[in-house]
PDB file of N, CA, C and O in Angstrom:
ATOM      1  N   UNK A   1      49.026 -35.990 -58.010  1.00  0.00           N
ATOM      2  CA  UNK A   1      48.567 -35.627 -56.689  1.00  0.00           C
ATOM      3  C   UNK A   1      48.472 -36.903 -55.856  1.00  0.00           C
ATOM      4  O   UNK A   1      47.845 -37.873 -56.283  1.00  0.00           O
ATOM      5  N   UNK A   2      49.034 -36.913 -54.777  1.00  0.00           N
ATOM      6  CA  UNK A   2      48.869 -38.376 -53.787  1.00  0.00           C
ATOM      7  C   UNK A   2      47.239 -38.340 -53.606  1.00  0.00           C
ATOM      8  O   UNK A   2      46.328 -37.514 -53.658  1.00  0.00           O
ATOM      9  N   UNK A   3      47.422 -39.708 -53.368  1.00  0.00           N
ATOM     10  CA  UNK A   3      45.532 -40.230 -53.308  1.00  0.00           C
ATOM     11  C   UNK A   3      45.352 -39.611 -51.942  1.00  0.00           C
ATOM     12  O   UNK A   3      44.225 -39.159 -51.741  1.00  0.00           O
ATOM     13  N   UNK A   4      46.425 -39.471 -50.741  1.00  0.00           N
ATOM     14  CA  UNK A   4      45.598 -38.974 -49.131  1.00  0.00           C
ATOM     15  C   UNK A   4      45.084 -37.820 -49.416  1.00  0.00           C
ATOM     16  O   UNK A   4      43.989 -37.520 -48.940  1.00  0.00           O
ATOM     17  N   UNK A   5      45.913 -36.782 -50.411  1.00  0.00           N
ATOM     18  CA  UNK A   5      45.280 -35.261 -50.476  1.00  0.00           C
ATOM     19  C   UNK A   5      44.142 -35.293 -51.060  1.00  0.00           C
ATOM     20  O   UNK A   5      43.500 -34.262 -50.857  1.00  0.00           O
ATOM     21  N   UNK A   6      43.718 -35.918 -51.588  1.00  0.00           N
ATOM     22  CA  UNK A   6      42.884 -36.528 -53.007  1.00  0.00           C
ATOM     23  C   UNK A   6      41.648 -36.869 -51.909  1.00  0.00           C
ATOM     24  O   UNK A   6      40.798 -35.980 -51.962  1.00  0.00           O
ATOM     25  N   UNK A   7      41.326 -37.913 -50.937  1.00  0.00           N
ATOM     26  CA  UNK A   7      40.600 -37.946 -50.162  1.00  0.00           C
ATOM     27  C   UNK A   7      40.352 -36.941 -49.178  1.00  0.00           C
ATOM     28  O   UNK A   7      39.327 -36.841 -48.504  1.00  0.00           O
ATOM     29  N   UNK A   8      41.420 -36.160 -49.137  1.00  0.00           N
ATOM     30  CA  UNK A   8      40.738 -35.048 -47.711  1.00  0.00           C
ATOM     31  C   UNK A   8      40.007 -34.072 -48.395  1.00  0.00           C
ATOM     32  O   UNK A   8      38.934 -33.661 -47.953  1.00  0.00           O
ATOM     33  N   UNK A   9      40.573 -33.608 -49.597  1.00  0.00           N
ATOM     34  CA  UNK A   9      39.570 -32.543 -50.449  1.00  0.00           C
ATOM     35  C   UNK A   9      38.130 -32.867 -50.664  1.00  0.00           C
ATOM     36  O   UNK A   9      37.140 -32.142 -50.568  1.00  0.00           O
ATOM     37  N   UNK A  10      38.290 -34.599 -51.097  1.00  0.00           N
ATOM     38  CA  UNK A  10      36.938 -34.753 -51.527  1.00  0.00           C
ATOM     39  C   UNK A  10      35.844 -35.087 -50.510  1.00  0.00           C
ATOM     40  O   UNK A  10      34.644 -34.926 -50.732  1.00  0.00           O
ATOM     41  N   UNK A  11      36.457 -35.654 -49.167  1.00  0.00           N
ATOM     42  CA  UNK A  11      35.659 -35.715 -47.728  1.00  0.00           C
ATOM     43  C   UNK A  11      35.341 -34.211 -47.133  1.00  0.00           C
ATOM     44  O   UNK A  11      34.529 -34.081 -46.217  1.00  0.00           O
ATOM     45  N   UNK A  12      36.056 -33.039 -47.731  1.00  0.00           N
ATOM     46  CA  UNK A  12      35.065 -31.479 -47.425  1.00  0.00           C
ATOM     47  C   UNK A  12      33.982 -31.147 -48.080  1.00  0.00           C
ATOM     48  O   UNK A  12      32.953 -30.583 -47.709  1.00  0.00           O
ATOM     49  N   UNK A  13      34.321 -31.555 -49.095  1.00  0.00           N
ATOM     50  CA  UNK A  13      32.429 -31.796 -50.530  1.00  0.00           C
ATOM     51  C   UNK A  13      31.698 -32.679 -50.323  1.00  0.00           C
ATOM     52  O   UNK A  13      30.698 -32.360 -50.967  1.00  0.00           O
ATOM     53  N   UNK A  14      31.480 -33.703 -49.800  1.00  0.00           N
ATOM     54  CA  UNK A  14      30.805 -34.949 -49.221  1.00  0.00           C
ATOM     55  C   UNK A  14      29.750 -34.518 -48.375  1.00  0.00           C
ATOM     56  O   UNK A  14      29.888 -34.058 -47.241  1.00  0.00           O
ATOM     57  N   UNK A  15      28.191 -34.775 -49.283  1.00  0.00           N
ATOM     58  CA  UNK A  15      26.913 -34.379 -48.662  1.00  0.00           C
ATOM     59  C   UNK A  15      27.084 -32.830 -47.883  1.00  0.00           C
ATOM     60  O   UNK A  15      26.792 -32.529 -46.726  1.00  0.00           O
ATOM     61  N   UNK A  16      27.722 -31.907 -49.078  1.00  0.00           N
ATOM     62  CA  UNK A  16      27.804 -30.360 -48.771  1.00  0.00           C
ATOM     63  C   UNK A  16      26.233 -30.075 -48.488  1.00  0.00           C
ATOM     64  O   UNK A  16      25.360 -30.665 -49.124  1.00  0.00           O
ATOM     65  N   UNK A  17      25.937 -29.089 -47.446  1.00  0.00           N
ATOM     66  CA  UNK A  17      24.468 -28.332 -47.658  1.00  0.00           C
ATOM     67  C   UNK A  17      24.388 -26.823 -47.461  1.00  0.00           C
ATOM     68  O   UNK A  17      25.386 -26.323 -46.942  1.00  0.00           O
ATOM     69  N   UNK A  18      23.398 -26.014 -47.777  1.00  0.00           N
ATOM     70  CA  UNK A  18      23.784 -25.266 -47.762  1.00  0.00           C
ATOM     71  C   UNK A  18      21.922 -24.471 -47.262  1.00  0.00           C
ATOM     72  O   UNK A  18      20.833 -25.045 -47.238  1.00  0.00           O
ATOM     73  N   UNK A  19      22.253 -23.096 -46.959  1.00  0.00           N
ATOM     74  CA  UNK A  19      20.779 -22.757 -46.661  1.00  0.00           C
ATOM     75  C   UNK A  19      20.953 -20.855 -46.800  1.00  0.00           C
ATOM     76  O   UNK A  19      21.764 -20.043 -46.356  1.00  0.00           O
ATOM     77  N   UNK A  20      19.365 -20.743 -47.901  1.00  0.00           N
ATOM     78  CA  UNK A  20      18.871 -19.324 -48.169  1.00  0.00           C
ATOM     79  C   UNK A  20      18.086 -19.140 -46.935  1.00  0.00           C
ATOM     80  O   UNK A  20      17.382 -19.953 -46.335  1.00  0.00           O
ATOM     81  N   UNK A  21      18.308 -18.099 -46.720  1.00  0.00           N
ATOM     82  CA  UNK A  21      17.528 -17.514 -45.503  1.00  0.00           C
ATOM     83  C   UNK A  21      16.845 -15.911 -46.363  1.00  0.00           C
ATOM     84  O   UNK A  21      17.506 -14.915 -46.658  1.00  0.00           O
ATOM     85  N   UNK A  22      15.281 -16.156 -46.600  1.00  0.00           N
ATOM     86  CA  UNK A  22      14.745 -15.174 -47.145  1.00  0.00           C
ATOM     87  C   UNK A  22      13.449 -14.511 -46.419  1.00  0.00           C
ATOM     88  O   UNK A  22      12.956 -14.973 -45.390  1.00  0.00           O
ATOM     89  N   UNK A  23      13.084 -13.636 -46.940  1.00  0.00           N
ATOM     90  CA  UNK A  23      12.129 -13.099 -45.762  1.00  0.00           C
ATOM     91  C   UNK A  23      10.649 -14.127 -45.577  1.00  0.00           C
ATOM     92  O   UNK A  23       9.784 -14.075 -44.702  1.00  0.00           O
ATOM     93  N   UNK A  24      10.775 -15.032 -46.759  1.00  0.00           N
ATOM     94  CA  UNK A  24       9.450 -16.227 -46.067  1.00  0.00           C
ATOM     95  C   UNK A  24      10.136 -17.600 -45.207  1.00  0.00           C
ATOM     96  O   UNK A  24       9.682 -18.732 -45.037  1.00  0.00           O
ATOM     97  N   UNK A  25      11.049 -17.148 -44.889  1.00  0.00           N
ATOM     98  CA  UNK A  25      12.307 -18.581 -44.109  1.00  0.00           C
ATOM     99  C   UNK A  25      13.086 -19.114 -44.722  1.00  0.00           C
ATOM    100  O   UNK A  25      13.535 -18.794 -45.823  1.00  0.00           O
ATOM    101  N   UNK A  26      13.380 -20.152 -43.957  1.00  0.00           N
ATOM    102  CA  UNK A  26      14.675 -20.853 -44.381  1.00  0.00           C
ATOM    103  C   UNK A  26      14.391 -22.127 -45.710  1.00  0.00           C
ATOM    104  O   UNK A  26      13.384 -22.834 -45.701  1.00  0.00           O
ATOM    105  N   UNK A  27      15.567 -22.235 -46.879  1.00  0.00           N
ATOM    106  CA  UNK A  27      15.582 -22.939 -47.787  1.00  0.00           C
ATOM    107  C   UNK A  27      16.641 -23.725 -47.367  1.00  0.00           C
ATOM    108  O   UNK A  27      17.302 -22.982 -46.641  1.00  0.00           O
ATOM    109  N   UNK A  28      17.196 -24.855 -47.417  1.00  0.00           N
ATOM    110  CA  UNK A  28      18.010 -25.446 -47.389  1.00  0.00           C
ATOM    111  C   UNK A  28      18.102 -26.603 -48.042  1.00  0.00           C
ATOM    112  O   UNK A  28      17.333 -27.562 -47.963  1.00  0.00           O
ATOM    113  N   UNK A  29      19.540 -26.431 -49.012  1.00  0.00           N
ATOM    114  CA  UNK A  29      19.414 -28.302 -50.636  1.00  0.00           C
ATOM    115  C   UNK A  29      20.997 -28.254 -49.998  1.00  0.00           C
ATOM    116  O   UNK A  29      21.813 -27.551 -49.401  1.00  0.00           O
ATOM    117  N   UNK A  30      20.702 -29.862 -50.752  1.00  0.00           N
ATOM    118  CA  UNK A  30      22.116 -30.135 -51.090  1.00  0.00           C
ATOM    119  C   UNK A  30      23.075 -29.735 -52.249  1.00  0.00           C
ATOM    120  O   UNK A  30      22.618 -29.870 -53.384  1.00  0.00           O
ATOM    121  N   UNK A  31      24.720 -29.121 -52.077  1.00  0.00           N
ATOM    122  CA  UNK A  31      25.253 -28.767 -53.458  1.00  0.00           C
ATOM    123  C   UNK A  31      25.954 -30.006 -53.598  1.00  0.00           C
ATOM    124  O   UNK A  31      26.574 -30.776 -52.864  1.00  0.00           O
ATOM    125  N   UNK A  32      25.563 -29.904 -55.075  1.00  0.00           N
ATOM    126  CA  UNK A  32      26.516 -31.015 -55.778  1.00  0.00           C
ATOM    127  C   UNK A  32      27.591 -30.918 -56.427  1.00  0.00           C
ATOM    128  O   UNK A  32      28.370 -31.828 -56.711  1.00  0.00           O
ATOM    129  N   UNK A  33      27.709 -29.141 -56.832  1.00  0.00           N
ATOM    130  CA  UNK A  33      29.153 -29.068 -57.889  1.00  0.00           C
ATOM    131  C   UNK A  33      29.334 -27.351 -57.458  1.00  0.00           C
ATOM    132  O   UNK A  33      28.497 -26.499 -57.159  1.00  0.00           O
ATOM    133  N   UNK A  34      30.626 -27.315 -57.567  1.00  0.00           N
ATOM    134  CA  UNK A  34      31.331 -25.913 -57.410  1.00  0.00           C
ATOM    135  C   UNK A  34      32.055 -25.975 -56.167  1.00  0.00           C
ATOM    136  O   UNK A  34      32.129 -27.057 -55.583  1.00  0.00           O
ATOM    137  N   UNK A  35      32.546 -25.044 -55.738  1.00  0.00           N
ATOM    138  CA  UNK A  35      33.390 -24.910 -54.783  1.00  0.00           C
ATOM    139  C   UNK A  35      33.052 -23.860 -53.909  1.00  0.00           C
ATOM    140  O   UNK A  35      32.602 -22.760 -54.231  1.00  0.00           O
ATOM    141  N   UNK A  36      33.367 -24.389 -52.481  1.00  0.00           N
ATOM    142  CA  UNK A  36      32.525 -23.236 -51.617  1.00  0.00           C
ATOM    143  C   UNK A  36      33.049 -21.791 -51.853  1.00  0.00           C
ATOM    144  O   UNK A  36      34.220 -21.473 -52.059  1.00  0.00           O
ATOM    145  N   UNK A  37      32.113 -21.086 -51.795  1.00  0.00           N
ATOM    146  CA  UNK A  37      32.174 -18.842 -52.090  1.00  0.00           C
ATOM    147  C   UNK A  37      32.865 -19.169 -50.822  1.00  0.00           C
ATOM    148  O   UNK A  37      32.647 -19.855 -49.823  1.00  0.00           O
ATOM    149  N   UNK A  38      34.043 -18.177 -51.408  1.00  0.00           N
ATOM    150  CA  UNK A  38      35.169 -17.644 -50.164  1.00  0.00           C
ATOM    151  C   UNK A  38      35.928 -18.805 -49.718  1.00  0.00           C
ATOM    152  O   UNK A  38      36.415 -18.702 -48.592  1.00  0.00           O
ATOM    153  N   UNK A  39      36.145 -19.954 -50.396  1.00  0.00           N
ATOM    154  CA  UNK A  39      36.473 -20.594 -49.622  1.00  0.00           C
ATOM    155  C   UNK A  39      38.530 -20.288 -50.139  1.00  0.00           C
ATOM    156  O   UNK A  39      38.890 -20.088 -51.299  1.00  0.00           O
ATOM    157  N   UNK A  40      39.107 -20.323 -49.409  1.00  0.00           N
ATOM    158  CA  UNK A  40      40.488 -20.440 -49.112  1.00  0.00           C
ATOM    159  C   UNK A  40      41.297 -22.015 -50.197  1.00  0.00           C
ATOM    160  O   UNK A  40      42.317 -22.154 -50.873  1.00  0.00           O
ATOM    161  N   UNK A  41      40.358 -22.723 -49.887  1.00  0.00           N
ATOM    162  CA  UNK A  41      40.965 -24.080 -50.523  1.00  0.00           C
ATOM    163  C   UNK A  41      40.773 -24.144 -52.191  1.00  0.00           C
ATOM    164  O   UNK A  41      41.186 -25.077 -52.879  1.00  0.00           O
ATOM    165  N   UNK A  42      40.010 -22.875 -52.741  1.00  0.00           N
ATOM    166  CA  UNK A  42      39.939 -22.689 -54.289  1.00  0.00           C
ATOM    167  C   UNK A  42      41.511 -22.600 -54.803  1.00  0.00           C
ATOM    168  O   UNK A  42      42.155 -23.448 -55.421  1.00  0.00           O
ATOM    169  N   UNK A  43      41.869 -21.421 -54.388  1.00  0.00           N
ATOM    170  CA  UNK A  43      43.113 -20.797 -55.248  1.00  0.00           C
ATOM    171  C   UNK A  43      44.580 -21.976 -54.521  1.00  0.00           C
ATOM    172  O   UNK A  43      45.752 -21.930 -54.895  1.00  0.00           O
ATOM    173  N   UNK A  44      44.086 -22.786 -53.599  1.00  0.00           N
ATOM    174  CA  UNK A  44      44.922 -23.616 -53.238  1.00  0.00           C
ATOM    175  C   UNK A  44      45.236 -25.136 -54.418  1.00  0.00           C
ATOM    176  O   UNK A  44      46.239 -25.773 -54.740  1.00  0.00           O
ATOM    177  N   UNK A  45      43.619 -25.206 -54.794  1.00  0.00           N
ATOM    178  CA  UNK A  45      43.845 -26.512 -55.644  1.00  0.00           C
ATOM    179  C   UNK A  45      44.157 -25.864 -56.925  1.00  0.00           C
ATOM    180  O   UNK A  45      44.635 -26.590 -57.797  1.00  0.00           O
ATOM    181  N   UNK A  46      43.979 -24.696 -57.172  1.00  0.00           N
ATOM    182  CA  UNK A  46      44.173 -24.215 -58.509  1.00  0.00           C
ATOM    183  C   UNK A  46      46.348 -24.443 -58.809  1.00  0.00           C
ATOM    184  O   UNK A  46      46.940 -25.034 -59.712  1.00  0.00           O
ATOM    185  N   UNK A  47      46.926 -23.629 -57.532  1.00  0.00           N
ATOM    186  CA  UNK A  47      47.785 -23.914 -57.536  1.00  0.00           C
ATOM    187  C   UNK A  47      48.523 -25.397 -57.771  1.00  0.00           C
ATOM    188  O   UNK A  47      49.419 -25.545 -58.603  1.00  0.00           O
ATOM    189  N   UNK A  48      48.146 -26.201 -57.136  1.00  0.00           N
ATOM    190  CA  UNK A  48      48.172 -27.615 -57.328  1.00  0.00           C
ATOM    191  C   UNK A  48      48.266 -28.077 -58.385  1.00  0.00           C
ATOM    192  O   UNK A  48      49.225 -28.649 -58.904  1.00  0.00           O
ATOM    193  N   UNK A  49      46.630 -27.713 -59.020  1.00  0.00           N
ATOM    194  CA  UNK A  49      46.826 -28.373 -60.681  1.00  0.00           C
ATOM    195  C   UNK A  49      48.307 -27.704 -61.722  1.00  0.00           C
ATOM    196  O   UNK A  49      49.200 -28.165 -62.432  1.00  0.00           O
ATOM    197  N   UNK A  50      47.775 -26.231 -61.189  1.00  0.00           N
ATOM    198  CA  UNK A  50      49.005 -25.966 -62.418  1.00  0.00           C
ATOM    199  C   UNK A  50      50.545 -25.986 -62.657  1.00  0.00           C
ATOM    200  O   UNK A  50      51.344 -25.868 -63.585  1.00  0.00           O
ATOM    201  N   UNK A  51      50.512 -26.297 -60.702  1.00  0.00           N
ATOM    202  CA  UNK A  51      52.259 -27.195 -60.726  1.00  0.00           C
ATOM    203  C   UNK A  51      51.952 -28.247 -61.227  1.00  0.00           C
ATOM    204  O   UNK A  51      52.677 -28.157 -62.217  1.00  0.00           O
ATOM    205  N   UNK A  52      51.312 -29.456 -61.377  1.00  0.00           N
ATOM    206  CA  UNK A  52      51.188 -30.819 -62.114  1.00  0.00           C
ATOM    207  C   UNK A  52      51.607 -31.002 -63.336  1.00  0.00           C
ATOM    208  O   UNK A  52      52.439 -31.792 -63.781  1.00  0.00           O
ATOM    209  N   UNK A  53      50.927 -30.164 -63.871  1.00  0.00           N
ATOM    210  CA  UNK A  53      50.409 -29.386 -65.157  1.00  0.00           C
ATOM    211  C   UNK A  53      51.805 -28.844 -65.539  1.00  0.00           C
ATOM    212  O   UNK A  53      52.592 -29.539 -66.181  1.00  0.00           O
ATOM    213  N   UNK A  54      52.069 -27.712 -65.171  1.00  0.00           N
ATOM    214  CA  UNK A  54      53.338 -26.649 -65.589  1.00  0.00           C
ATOM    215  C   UNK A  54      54.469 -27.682 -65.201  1.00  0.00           C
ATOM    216  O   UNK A  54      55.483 -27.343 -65.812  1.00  0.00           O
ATOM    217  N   UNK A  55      54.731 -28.918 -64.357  1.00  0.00           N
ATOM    218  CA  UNK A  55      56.362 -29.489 -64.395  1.00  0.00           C
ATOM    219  C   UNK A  55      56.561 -30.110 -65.566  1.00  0.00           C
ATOM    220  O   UNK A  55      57.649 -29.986 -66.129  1.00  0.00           O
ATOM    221  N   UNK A  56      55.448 -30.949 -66.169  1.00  0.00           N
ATOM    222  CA  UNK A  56      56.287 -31.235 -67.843  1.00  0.00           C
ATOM    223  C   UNK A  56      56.967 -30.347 -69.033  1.00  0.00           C
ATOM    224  O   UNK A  56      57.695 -30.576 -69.998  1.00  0.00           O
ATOM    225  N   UNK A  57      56.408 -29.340 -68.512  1.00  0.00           N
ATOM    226  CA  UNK A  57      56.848 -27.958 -69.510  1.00  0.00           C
ATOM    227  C   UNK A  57      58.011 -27.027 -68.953  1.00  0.00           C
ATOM    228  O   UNK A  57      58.221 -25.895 -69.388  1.00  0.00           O
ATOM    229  N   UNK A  58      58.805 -27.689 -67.851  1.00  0.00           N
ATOM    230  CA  UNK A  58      59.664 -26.550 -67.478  1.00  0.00           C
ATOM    231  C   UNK A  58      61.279 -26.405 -68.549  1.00  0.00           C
ATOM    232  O   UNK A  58      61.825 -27.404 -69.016  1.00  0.00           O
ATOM    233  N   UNK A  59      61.695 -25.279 -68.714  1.00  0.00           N
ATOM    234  CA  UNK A  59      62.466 -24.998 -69.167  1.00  0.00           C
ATOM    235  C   UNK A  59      63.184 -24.134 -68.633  1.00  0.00           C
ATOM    236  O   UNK A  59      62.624 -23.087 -68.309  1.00  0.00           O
ATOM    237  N   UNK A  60      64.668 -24.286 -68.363  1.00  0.00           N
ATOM    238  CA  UNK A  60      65.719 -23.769 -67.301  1.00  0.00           C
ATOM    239  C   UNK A  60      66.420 -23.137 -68.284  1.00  0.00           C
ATOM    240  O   UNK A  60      67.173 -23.890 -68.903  1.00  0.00           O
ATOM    241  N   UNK A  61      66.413 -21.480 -68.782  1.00  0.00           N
ATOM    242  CA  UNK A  61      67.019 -20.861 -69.432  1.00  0.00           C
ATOM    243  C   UNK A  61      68.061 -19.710 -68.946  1.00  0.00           C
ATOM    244  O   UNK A  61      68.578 -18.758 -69.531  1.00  0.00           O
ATOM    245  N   UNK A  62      68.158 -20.322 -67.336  1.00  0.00           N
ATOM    246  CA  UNK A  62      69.895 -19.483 -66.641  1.00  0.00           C
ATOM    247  C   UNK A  62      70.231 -20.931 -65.973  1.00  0.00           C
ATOM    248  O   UNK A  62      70.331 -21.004 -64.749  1.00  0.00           O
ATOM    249  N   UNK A  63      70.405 -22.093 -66.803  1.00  0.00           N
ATOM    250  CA  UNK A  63      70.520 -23.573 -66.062  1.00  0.00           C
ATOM    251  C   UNK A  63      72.886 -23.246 -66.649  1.00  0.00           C
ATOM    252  O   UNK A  63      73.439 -23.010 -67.723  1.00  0.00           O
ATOM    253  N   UNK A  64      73.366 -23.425 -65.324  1.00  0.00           N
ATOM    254  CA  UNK A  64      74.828 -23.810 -65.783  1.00  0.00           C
ATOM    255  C   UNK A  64      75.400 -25.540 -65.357  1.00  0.00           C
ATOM    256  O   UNK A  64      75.077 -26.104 -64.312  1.00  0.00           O
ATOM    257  N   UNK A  65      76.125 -26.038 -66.231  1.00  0.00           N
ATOM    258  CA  UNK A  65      76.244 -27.797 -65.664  1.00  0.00           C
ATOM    259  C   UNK A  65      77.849 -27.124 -66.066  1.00  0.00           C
ATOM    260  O   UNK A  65      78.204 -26.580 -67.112  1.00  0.00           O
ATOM    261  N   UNK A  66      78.719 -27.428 -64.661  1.00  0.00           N
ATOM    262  CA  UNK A  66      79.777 -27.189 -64.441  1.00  0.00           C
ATOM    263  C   UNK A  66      80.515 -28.410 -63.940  1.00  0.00           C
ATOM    264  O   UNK A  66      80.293 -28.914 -62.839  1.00  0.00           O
ATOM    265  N   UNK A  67      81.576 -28.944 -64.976  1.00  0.00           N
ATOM    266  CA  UNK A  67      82.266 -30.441 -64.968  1.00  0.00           C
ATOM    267  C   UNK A  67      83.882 -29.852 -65.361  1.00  0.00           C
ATOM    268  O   UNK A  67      84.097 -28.684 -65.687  1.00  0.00           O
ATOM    269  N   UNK A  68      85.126 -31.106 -65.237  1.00  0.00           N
ATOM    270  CA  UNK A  68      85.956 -31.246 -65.230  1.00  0.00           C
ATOM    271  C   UNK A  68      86.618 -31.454 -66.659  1.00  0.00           C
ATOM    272  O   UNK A  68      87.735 -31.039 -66.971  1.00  0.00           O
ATOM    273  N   UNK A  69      85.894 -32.046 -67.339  1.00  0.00           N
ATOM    274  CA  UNK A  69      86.233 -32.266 -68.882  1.00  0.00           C
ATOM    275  C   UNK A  69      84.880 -32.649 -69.777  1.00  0.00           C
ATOM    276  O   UNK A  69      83.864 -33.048 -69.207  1.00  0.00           O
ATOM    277  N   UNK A  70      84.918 -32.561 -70.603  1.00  0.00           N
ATOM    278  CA  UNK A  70      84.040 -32.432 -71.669  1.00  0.00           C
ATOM    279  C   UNK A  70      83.466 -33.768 -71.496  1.00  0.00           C
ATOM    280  O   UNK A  70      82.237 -33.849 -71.512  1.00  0.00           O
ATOM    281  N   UNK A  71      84.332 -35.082 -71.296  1.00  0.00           N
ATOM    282  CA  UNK A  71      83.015 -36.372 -71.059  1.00  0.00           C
ATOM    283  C   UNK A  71      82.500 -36.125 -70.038  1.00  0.00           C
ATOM    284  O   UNK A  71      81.298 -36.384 -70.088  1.00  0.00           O
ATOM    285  N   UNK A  72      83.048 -35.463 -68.434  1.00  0.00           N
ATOM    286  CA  UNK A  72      81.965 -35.187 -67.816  1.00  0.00           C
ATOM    287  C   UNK A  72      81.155 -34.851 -67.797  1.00  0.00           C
ATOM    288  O   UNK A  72      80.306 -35.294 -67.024  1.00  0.00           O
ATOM    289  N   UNK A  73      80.921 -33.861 -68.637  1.00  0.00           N
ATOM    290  CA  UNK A  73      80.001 -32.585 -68.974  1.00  0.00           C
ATOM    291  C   UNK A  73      78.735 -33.496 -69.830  1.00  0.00           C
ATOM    292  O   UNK A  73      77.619 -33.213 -69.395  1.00  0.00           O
ATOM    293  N   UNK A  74      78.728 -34.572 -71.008  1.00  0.00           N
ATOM    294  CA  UNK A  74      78.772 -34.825 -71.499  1.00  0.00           C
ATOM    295  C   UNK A  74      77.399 -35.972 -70.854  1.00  0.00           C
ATOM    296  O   UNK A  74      76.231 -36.204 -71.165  1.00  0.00           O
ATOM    297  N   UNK A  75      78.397 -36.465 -69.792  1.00  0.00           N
ATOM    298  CA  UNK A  75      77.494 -37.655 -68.657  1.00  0.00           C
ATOM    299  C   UNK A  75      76.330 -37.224 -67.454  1.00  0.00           C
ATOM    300  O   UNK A  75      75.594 -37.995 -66.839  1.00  0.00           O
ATOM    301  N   UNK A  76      76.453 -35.250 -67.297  1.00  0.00           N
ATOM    302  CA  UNK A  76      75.862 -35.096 -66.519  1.00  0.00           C
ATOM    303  C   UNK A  76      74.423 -34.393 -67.868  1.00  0.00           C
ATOM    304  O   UNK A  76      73.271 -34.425 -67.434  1.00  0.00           O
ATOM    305  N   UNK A  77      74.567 -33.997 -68.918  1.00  0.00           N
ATOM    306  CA  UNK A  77      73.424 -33.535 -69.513  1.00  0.00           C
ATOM    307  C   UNK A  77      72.650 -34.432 -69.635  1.00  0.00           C
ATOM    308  O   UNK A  77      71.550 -34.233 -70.151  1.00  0.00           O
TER     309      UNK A  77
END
């Protein structure tokens, strides 16, 4: 993952707060871990990791290498 994406994710979690509103008033802490409810940017980094993740493992099983003679063939595998 490039370090710029790497900083913009982690400058949206940076001194997160958050606030219960109950029938004796308002609570409000700081979160330190999880990812915001509902937030859009979950299933985004999830994607992320598991392309990272899933490109060392790819395997091309309709892959064709189409050459002129057999050392070509040979130089492009």
């Amino acid at each position: 993952m490039e370090e710029w994406l790497l900083s913009a994710v982690m400058a949206m979690y940076l001194e997160e707060n958050t606030v219960i509103t109950t029938a004796y008033g308002n609570t409000g802490f700081e979160v330190n871990v999880g990812m915001h409810q509902g937030s859009g940017l979950s299933p985004l980094l999830f994607v992320i990791v598991m392309e990272a993740i899933s490109s060392e493992f790819r395997i091309a099983y309709d892959l064709v290498v189409i050459a002129d003679s057999e050392q070509q063939l040979v130089t492009k595998t």
